[in-house]
C-alpha positions as CSV (number, residue, x, y, z in Angstrom):
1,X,11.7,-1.5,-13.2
2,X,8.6,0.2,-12.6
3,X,8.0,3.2,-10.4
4,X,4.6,4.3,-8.4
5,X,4.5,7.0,-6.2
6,X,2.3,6.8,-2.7
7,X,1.0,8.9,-0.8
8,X,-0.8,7.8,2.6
9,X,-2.1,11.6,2.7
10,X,-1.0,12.6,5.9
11,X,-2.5,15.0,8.5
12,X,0.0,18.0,8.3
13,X,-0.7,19.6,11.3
14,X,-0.1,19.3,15.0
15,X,-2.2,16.0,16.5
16,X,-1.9,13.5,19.7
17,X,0.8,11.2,19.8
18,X,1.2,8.2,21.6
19,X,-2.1,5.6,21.2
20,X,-4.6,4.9,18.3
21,X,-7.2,5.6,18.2
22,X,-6.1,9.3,17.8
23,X,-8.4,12.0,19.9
24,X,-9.5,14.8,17.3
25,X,-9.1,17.5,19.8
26,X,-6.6,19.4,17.3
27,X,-8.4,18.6,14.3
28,X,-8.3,21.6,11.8
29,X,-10.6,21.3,8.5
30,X,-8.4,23.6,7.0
31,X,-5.3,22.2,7.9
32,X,-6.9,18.4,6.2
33,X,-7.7,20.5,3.0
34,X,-4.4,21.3,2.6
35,X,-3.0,17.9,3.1
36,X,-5.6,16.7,0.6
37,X,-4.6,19.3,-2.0
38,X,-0.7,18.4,-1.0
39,X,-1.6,14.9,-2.1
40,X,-3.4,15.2,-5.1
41,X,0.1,18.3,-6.6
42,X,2.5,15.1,-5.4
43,X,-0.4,12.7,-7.6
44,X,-0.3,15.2,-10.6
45,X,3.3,15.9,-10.5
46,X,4.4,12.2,-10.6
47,X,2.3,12.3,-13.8
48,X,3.5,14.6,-15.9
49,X,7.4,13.1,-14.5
50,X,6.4,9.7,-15.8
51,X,6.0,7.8,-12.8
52,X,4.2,4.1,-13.8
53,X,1.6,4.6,-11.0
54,X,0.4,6.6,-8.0
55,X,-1.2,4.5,-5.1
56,X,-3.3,5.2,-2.4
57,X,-4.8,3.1,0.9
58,X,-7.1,2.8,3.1
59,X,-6.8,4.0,6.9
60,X,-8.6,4.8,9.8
61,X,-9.3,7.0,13.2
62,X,-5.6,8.1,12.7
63,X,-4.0,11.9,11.6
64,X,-1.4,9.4,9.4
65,X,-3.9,8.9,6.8
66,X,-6.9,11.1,5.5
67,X,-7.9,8.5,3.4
68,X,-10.6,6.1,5.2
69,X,-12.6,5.8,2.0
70,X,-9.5,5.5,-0.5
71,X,-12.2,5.0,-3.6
72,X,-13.7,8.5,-3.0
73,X,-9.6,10.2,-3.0
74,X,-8.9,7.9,-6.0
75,X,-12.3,9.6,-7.6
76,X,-10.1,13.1,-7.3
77,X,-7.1,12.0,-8.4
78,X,-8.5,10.7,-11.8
79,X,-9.2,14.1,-12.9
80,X,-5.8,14.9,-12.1
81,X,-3.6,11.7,-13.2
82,X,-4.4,11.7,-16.9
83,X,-1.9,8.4,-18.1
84,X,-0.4,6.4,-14.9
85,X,-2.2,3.9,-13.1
86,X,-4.2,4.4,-10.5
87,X,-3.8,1.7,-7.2
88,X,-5.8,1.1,-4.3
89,X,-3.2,-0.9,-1.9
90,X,-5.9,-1.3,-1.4
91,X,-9.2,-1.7,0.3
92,X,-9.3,-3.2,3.3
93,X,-11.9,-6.2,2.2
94,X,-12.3,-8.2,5.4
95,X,-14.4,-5.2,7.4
96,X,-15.7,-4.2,3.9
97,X,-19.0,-4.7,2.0
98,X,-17.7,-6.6,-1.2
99,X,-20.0,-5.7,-3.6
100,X,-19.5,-2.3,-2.8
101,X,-15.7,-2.3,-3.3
102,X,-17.0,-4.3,-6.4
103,X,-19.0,-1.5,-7.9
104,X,-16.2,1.0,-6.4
105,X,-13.4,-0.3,-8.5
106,X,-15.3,-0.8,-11.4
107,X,-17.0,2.8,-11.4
108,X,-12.9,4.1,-10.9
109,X,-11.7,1.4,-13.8
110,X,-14.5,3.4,-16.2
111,X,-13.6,6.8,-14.9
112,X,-9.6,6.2,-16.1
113,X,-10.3,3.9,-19.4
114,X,-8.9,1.0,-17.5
115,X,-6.1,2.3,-15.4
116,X,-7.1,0.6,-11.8
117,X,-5.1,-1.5,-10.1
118,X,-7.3,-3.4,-7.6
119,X,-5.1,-3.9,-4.1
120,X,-6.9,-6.2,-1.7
121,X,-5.7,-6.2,1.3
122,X,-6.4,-7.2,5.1
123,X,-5.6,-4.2,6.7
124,X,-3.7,-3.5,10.0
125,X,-4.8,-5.5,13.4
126,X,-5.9,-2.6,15.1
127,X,-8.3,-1.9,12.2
128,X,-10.6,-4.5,12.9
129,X,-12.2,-2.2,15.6
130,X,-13.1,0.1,13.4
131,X,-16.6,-1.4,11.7
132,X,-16.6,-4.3,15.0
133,X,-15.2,-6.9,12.8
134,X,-13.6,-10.0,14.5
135,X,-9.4,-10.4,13.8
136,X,-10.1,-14.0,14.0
137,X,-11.9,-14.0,11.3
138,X,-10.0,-11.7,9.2
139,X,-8.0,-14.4,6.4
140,X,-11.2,-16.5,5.6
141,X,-13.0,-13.6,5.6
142,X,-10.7,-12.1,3.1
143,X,-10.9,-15.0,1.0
144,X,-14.2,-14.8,0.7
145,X,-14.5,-11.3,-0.3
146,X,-12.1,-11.8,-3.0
147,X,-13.7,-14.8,-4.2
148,X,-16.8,-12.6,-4.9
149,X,-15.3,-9.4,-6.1
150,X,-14.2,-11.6,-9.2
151,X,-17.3,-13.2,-9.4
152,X,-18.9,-9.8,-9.3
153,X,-16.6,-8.2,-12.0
154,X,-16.6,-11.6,-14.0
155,X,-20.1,-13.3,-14.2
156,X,-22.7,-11.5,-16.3
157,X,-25.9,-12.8,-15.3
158,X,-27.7,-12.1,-11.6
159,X,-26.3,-14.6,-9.1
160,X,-27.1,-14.8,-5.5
161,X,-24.3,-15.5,-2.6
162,X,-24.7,-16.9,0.0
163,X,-21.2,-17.6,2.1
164,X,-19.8,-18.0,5.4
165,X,-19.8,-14.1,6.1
166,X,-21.5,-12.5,3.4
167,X,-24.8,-12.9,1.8
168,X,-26.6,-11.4,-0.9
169,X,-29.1,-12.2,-2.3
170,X,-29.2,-10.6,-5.6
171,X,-25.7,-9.2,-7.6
172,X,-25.3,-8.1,-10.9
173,X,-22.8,-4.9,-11.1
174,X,-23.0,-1.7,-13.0
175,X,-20.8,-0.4,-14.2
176,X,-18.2,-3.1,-15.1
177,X,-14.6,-2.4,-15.2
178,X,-13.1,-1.9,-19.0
179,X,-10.0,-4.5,-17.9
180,X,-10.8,-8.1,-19.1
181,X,-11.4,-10.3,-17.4
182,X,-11.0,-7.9,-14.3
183,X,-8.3,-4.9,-12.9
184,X,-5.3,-6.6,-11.9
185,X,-5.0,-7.8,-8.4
186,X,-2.5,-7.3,-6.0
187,X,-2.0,-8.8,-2.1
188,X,-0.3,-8.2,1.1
189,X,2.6,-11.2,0.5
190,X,4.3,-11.1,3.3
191,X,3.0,-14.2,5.4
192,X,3.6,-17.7,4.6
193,X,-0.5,-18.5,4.3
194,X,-0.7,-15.0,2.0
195,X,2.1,-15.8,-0.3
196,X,0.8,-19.6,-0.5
197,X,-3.0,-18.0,-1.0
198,X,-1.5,-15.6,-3.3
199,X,0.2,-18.7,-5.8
200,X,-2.8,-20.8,-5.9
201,X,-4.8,-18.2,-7.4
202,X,-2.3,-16.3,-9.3
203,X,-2.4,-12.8,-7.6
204,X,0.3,-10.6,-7.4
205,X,2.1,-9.4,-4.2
206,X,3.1,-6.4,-2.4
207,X,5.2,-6.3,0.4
208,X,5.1,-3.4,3.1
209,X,5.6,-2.7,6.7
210,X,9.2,-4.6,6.4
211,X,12.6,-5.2,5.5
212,X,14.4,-6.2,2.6
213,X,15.8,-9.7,3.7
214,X,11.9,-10.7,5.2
215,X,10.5,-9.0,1.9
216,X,13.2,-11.6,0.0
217,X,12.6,-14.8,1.9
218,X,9.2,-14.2,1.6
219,X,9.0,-13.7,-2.4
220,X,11.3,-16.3,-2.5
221,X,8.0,-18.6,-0.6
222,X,5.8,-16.9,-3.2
223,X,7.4,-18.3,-6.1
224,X,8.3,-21.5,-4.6
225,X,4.9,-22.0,-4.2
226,X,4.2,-20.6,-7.7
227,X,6.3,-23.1,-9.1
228,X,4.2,-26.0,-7.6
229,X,1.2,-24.5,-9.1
230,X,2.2,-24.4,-12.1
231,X,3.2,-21.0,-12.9
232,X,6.1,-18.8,-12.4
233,X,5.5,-15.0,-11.5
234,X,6.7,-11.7,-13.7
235,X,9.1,-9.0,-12.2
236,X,5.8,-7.0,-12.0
237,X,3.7,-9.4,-9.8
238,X,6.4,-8.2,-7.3
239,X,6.0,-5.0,-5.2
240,X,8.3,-3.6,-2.8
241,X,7.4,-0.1,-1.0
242,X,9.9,1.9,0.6
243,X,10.4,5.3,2.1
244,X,12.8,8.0,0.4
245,X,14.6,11.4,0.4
246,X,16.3,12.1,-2.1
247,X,18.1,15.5,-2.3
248,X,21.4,16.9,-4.4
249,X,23.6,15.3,-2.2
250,X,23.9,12.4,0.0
251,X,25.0,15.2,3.1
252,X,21.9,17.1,2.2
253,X,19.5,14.2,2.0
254,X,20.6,12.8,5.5
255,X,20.5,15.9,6.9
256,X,17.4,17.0,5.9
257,X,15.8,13.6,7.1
258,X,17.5,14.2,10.6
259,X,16.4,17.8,10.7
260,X,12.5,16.2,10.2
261,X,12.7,13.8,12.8
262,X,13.2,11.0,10.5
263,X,16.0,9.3,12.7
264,X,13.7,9.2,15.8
265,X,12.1,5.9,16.4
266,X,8.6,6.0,15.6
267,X,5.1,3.4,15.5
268,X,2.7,2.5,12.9
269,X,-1.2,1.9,13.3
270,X,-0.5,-1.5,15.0
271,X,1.9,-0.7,17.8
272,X,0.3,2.7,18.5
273,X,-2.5,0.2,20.5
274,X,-0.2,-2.3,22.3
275,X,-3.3,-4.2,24.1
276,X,-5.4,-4.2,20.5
277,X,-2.3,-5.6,19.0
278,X,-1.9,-8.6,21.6
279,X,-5.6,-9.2,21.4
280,X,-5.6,-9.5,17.8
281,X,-2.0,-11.5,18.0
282,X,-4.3,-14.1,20.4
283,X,-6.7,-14.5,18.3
284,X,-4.6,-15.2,15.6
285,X,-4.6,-12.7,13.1
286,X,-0.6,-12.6,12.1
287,X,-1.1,-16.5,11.4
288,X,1.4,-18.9,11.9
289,X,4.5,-17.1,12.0
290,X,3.1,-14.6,14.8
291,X,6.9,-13.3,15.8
292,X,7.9,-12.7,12.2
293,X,4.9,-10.8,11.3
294,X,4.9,-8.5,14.5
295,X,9.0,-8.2,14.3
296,X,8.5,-6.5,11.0
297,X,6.2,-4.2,11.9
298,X,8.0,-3.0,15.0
299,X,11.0,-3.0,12.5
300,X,9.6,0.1,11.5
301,X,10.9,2.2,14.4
302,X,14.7,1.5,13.7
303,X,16.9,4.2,13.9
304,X,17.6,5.9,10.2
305,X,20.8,3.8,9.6
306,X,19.4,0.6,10.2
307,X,16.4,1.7,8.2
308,X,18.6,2.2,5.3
309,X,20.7,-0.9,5.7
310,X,17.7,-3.1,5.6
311,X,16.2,-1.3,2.6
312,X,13.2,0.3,4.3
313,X,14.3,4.2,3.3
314,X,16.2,5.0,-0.2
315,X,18.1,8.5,1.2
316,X,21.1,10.3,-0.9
317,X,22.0,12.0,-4.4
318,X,20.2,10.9,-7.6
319,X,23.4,8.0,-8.0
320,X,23.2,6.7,-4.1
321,X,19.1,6.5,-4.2
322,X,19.6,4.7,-7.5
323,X,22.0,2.2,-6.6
324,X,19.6,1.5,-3.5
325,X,16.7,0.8,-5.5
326,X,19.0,-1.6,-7.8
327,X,19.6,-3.4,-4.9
328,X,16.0,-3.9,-3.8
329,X,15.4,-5.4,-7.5
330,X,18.4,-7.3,-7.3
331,X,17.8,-9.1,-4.1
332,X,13.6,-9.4,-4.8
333,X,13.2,-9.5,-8.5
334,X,10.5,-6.7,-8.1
335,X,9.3,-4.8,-11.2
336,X,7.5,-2.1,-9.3
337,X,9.1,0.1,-6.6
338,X,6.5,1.9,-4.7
339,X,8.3,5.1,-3.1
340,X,6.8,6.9,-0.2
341,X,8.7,10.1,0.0
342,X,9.3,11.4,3.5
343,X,7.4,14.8,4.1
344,X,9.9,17.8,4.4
345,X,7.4,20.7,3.7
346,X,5.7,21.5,0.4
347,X,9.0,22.6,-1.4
348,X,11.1,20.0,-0.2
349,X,8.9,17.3,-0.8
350,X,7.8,18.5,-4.8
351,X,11.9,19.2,-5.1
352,X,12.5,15.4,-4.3
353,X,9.5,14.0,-6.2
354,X,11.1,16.2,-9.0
355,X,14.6,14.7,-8.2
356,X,13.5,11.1,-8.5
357,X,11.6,11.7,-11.4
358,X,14.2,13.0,-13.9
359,X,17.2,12.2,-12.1
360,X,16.3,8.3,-11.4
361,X,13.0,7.0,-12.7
362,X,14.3,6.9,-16.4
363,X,17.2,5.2,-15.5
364,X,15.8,2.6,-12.9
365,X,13.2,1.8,-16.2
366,X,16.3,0.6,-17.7
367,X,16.9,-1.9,-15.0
């Protein structure tokens, strides 16, 4: 089993709670440059430990992510990640220009030798006010841009487009990206219409936002769905990101997570806006399993136990983390675990990192 380290680049000073989007009124440019340099020692570190890849995403008008453009970060990071991959999980390609994110990820594929992984994703609800982009539009619109992404990376000679919600009328990309035919491609699989979407055109899926039995039933929809295709997907086409801690003890991890607030119920981009969320649910973004899709976001708020029970956070000794992640491989069949370790402070955080790396990673590669 694979391991990839992610860092969402969080704001590491004081901000507004409570709504998104999230007032600046606090905002320090000293404070972001030392979250941005936090990131990129995690990004290096997890390097030289021998973590498979290091992962970034795309967020916006919120203190949880500095990373609204995710292609100029990863543009950092390859001067400081010399052998693992480097994901984008991804750019948000529905409120996108595609030929941009085209020429993005094939500029970053040259810069690394061929190291990008290409994440596509549709982003979070409340994201779709960010460039005035209809939610109701958001899956065909995704489509689309993926559609002409490949073409982009794939087709040598000019070509015009002209689609439902994009037009150009001349494309013809340089650079290209050094992976054949193009950067592997990974999706959001968590909804029936994504993993279906995600079978008939052979792309790999991620699961986030979630819990381990919806993450399972869901892969277990991918494959089916595979099958009758005509194809059956790798451990590695799977991707399961969780949240750890993982500290010289079990006693030390949990307390450490309490002692940072992790056991206090807290809200992603989504339910931060309530109203934008219900909008967006009306109009038919979450698709056709609405109350699944919004359950597992709100999942995310569980109290640290439950969090741990349904596989969300990995939290203990070297041993306890290990068996957890076994378990998430067990039950999914996923070759890469994505870990998102919890922030504690510069020295607890590297200290953890550095536990998982020498203490876990080379035995979860043996699983």
């Amino acid at each position: 089993m694979k391991a990839a380290l992610f860092s969402i680049v969080p704001y590491l000073g004081q901000a507004e709670r409570g709504t998104w989007p999230v007032p600046a009124r606090t905002y320090s440019s000293e404070v972001a440059g030392r979250s941005m340099d936090m990131a990129l020692e995690q990004y290096e570190l997890a390097d030289q430990l021998g973590f498979d890849w290091v992962t970034l995403a795309e967020h916006h008008f919120a203190p949880l992510s500095l990373t609204p453009n995710p292609m100029v970060m990863a543009g950092a990071v390859t001067q400081r990640v010399r052998r693992a991959k480097i994901a984008l999980l991804g750019a948000t390609i529905p409120i996108l220009n595609p030929v941009r994110v085209a020429e993005e990820f094939a500029m970053l594929d040259t810069l690394t030798g061929g190291r990008v992984v290409a994440g596509m994703l549709r982003g979070t609800a409340n994201e779709y006010v960010t460039y005035d982009v209809n939610p109701a539009e958001s899956r065909a619109r995704f489509e689309e841009a993926m559609a002409l992404i490949i073409r982009a990376w794939t087709e040598p000679q000019p070509f015009g487009w002209q689609g439902r919600h994009f037009r150009f009328r001349t494309v013809a990309i340089w650079p290209r990206p050094v992976q054949e035919p193009h950067p592997p491609i990974y999706m959001s699989g968590s909804s029936p219409e994504a993993g279906e979407f995600a079978a008939r055109h052979r792309v790999s899926v991620g699961f986030a936002f979630t819990t381990l039995p919806l993450a399972a039933a869901a892969a277990r929809h991918y494959r089916e769905r595979a099958a009758a295709c005509g194809w059956e997907p790798a451990p590695d086409d799977v991707l399961y990101r969780v949240t750890a801690h993982v500290a010289d003890s079990d006693e030390q991890a949990l307390e450490e997570l309490r002692t940072a607030g992790a056991d206090v119920p807290r809200r992603g981009f989504s339910a931060s806006n309530r109203p934008l969320d219900d909008a967006a649910a009306g109009a038919g973004y979450y698709g056709r399993d609405t109350a699944t899709q919004r359950g597992r976001i709100d999942a995310q708020g569980r109290p640290m136990a439950d969090r741990i029970e349904n596989g969300q956070l990995l939290a203990g000794s070297p041993d306890t983390v290990l068996a957890q992640a076994r378990r998430i491989r067990d039950e999914l069949d996923a070759g890469i675990l994505e870990v998102v370790f919890s922030p504690m402070g510069r020295e607890r955080t590297l200290h953890a990192i550095e536990l998982f790396g020498t203490s876990v990673l080379p035995r979860l590669h043996e699983l």
